[in-house]
N, C-alpha and C positions, 0 to 999 in steps of 0.2 A: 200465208195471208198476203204479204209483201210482192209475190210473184200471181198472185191472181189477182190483187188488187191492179198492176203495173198491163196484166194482157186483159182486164176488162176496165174498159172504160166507164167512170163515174165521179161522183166527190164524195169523198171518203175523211172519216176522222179515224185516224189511229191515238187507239191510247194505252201507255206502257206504265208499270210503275214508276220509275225514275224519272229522271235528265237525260242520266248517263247513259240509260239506254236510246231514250231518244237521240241522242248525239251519235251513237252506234250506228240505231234501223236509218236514221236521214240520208251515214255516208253512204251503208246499202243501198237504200233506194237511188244515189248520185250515182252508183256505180252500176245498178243494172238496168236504170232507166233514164237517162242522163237530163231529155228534154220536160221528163213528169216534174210540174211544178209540186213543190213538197214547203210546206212552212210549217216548224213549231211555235207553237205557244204554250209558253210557260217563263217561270219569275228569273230563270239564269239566263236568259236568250238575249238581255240588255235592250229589251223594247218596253219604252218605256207603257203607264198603263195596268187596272186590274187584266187577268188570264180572261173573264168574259168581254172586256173591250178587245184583246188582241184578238179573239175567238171572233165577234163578230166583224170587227175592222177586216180581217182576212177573209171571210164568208161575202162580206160587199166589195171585197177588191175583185176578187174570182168572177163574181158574176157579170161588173161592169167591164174586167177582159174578157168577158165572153167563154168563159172555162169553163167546161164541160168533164172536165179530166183532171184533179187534182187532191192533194191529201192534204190534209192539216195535223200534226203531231200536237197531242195533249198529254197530262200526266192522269192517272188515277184518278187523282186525288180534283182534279180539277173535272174530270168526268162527273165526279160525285158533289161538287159543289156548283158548278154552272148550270145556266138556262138553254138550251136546247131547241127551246119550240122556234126558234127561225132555221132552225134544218131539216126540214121535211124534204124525205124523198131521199137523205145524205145514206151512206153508209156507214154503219159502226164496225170496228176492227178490236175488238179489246187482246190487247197480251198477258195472259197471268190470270187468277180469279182477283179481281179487286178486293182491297180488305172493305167490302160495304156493311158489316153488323157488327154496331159497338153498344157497347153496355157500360152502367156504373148504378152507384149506391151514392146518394148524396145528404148530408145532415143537413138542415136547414137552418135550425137555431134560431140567435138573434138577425138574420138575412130574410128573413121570410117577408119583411115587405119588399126587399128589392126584387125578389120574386113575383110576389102583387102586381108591383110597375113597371115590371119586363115582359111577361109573358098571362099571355090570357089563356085559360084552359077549357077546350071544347074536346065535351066527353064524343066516346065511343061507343057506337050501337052496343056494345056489350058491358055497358057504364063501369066496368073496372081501370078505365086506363084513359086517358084524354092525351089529347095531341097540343104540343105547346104553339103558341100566337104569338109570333112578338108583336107588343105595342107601340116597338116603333124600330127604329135604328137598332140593328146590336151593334154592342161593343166589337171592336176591332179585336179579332183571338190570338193573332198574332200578337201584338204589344199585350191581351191580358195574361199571355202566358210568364210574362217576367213579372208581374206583377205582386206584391208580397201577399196581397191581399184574394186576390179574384184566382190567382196562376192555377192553382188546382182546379178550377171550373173551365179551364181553356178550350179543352176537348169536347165537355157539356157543351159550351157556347161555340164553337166554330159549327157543329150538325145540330142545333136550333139555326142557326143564320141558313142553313144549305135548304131548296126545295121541297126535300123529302121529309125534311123536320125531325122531332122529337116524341115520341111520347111516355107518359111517365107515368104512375100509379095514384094517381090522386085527383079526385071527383073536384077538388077545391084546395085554396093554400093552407087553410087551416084545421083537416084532418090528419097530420099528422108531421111528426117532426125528423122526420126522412122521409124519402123515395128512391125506387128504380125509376131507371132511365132503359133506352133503346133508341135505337135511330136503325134503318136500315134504308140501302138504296137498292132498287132491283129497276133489272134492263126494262121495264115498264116506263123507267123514266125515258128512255127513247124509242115508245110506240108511233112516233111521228118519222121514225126513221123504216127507208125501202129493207131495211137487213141488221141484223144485228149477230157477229161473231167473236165468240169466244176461244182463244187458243188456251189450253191448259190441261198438265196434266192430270191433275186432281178438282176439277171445277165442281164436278158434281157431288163431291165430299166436303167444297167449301163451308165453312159458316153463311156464306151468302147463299148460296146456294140451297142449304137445306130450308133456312129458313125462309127465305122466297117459296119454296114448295111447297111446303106447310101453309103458309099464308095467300100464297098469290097461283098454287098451280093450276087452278082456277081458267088463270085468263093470259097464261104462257105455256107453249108448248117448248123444249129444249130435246132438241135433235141432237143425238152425240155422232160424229163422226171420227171413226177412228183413223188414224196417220199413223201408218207403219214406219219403223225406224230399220231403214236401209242400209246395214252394216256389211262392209268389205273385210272386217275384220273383228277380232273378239278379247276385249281386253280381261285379266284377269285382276279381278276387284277385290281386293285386301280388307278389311272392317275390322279397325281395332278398335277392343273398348276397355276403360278402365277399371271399371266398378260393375260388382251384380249385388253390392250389400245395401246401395241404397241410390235412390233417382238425384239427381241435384236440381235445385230453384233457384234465382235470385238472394232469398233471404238465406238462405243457407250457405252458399258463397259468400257471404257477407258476415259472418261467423267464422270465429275466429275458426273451428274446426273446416268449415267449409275453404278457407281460404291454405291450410295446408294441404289439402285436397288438390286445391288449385297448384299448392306450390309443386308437389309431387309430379303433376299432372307437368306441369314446365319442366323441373329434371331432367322428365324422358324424352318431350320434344322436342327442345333444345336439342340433342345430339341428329335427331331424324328429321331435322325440316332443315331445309336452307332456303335463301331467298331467289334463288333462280328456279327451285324446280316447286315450291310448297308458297299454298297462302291458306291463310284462317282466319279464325273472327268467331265470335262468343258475344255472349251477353254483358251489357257496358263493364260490371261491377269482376268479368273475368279478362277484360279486355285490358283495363286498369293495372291485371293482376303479372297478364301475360307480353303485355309491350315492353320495348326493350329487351326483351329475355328471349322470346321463340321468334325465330327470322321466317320470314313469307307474312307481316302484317301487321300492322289490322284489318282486313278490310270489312266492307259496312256487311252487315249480315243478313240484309235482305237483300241479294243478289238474283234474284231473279229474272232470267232473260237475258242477261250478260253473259259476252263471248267472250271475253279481254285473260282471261285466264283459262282459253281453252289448252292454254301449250304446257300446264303445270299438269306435275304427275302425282302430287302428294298435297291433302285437304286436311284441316282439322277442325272441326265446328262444337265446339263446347259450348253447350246452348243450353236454353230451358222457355218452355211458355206452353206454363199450366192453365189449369182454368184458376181464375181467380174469383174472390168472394163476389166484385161487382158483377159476374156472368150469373148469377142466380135466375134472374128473370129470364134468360133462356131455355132453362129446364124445361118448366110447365110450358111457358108461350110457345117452343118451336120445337116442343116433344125431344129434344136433346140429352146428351146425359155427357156428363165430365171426360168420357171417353172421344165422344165426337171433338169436342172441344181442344181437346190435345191432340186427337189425330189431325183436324183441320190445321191448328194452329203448327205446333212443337214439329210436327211429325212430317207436315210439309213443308216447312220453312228448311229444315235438314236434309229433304230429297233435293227444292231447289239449289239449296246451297252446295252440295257434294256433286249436283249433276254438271257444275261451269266448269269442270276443268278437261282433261283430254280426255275422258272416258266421253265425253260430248261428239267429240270429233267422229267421223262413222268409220274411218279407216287405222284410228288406233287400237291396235293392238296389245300394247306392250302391258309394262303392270301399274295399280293406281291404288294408293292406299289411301285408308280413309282413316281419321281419326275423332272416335264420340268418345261421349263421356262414360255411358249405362251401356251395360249389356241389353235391355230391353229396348235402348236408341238405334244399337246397331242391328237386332235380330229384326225391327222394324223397317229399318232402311235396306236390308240385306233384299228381306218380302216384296220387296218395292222394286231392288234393279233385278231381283231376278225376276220378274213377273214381267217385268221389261224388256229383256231379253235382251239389254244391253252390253253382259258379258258374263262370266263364270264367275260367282262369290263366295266367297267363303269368310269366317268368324273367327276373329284371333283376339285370343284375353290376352293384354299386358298385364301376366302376374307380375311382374319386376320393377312396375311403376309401387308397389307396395298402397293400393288403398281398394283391391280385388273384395276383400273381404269387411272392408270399414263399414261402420252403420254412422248412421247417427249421434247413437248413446255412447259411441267408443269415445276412449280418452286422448284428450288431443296430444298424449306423447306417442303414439302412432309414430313408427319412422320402418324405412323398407330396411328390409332384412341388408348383411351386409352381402351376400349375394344378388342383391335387389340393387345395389349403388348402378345408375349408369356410366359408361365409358367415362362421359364426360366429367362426371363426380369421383367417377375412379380416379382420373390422370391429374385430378386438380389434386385430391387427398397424397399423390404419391408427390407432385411437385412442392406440396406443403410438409411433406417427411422431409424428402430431401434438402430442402432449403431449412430446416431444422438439423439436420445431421451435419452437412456442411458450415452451419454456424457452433454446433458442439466441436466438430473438429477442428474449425481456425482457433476455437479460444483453448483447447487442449494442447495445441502446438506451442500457443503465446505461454502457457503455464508452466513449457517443458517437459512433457506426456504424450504417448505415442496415442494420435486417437483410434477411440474406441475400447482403451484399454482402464480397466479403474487404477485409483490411485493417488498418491499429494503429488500435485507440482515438486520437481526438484529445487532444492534451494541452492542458489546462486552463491558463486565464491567469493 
């Protein structure tokens, strides 16, 4: 997109997940198209200003220089919360499927009038669900997310303030004492735009994506064009996994069993990563688990689009993202089932993440291991590069991490066989002999006794 955007001339908005990518694609675009004016907008760029002042501030600087040709860099996130109708004719560029379909379950309780005098509810031709109004200013969702009181409503409240809104299960405030939620944004919100393109592996398996279909295919049509991946060489793809006795969650890491899981899971990588050739990253509560212990990281786990660790040859991504209870309202609404949900989610988040490092590169060859957690993570991911045709894969169980066979219900005195000790467990146990032998021996000398040998001290004349 970057190279047909730079040989066709127009005004264009690019927009990536990150900063950091945006900080990437800018130096790109400096380096293959030196005179293309390029500006980002977004909150780390040190301009001051909301992301929709910098947004149009930049759109009225363009036109009074007479620019015909130029890009402006946004985040996701800012695609999905800004106004747009002053770009007609712009081009859209999106990198990645945007996360645009969120869900939640909310109690209402004693809060139910602050609902009354925040949001007005204007039903839906199908009177099940109404669309939220605010009645006036919302709250700032940044600051309510620290908030002791509101922080759990952050998320609610930051996509009620965005365009596309909210809607929620209730004809009125006072049928009932919960609701679902949903908010979704679809590329409809830039039908004022000449074009709109999506780069992505998996777009059309996105959660945004299905449910836009479901609901809006109607009145978009999504052309898929395929991009061959032009390989000079064929690397051989490693996929180790730990576990085939049971999937790992959040909540489960978080238990006490789950967290020796984790600790096991460190043992083995500890010996096999170092920090020049390996990076990784997991889910906060294994991140927690694993810093300071396995070298190549943390880095942030949604890595998407980033090239910065294309020269590493060893990954480890111990992850989880299920569907959870607030995904309910998906089922029925966008004909979905727990599957999709985890493949969109869990299942993509792990191809992006395993695809940044040198298997990325078209002319590496050499080898590239991967490291998940579940055997059904890796037989998943394996379907994936080789349907890609990225490189040759194959599946290898770390039986000798010792938790192959763990469930659940097992007892958390679980420990790996002692054939199962790694190197590194090994050479610490043998340094902790030794440094006990050597202290048996100095005080067996001091007694007058050949060490090693039983016996009284000799007594002294």
């Amino acid at each position: 997109m970057r190279r047909e955007a730079i040989a066709t001339p127009g005004l264009y908005i690019f927009s990536m997940p990150t900063t950091a990518l945006i900080d990437e694609q800018r130096a790109a675009f400096a380096e293959d198209a030196p005179s293309l004016t390029v500006i980002p907008a977004h909150s780390a760029n040190g301009k001051p200003g909301k992301i929709q002042r910098q947004l149009d501030d930049a759109r009225e600087a363009l036109l009074a220089a007479g620019k015909s040709h130029a890009v402006i860099m946004i985040t996701h996130d800012a695609l999905m919360a800004d106004d747009f109708s002053g770009f007609t004719g712009w081009h859209a560029r999106i990198d990645e499927a945007p996360n645009s379909l969120h869900t939640g379950r909310i109690n209402i309780g004693n809060s139910r009038e602050w609902y009354r005098n925040t949001f007005a509810l204007i039903p839906t031709p199908d009177g099940n669900w109404s669309v939220l109004q605010p009645l006036g200013a919302m709250p700032n969702w940044a600051q309510a997310q620290h908030d002791s009181l509101s922080g759990k409503l952050a998320d609610f409240q930051k996509h009620a303030a965005r365009p596309h809104g909210v809607f929620v299960n209730l004809a009125d405030w006072d049928s009932g004492s919960a609701f679902d939620w949903f908010s979704i944004w679809t590329p409809l919100s830039l039908r004022n735009f000449a074009s709109i393109q999506i780069a992505g592996a998996s777009y059309e398996i996105s959660l945004g994506a299905l449910a836009t279909k479901k609901w809006f295919g109607d009145q978009m049509t999504l052309t898929q064009r395929v991009v061959p991946m032009a390989r000079t060489a064929t690397p051989t793809i490693r996929v180790h996994y730990f576990t085939h006795g049971h999937e790992g969650t959040s909540t489960f890491w978080e238990s006490s069993k789950g967290r020796l899981c984790i600790k096991l899971v460190c043992d083995h990588l500890e010996t096999r990563l170092t920090d020049d050739q390996a990076f990784w990253s997991g889910n906060k509560e294994v991140q927690h688990l694993m810093e300071h212990r396995v070298p190549g990281g943390p880095v942030a786990p949604k890595a998407a689009g980033l090239n910065i660790y294309r020269d590493k040859t060893v990954c480890a991504f111990i992850y989880s993202s299920k569907a959870l209870p607030g995904d309910e309202p998906l089922y029925d609404l966008f004909d979905l089932t727990r599957a999709d949900v985890q493949r969109a989610r869990e299942e993509e988040d792990i191809l992006q993440f395993v695809m940044r490092g040198a298997v990325r590169k078209p002319n590496f060859g050499g080898d590239y291991d991967i490291y998940v957690y579940s055997r059904l993570q890796a037989e998943r991911v394996a379907e994936k590069l080789t349907a890609s045709g990225v490189g040759t894969v194959e599946l290898i169980a770390l039986n000798d991490a010792g938790i192959m066979d763990f469930t659940r219900e097992d007892e958390v005195r679980v420990q790996p066989s002692a054939e199962g000790l790694t190197a590194k467990a090994a050479k610490r146990r043998a340094k902790d002999s030794d440094r006990v032998r050597k202290g048996r021996a100095k005080k067996a000398l001091a007694e007058g006794r050949a060490p090693g040998k039983p016996g009284r001290p000799k007594k002294k004349p």
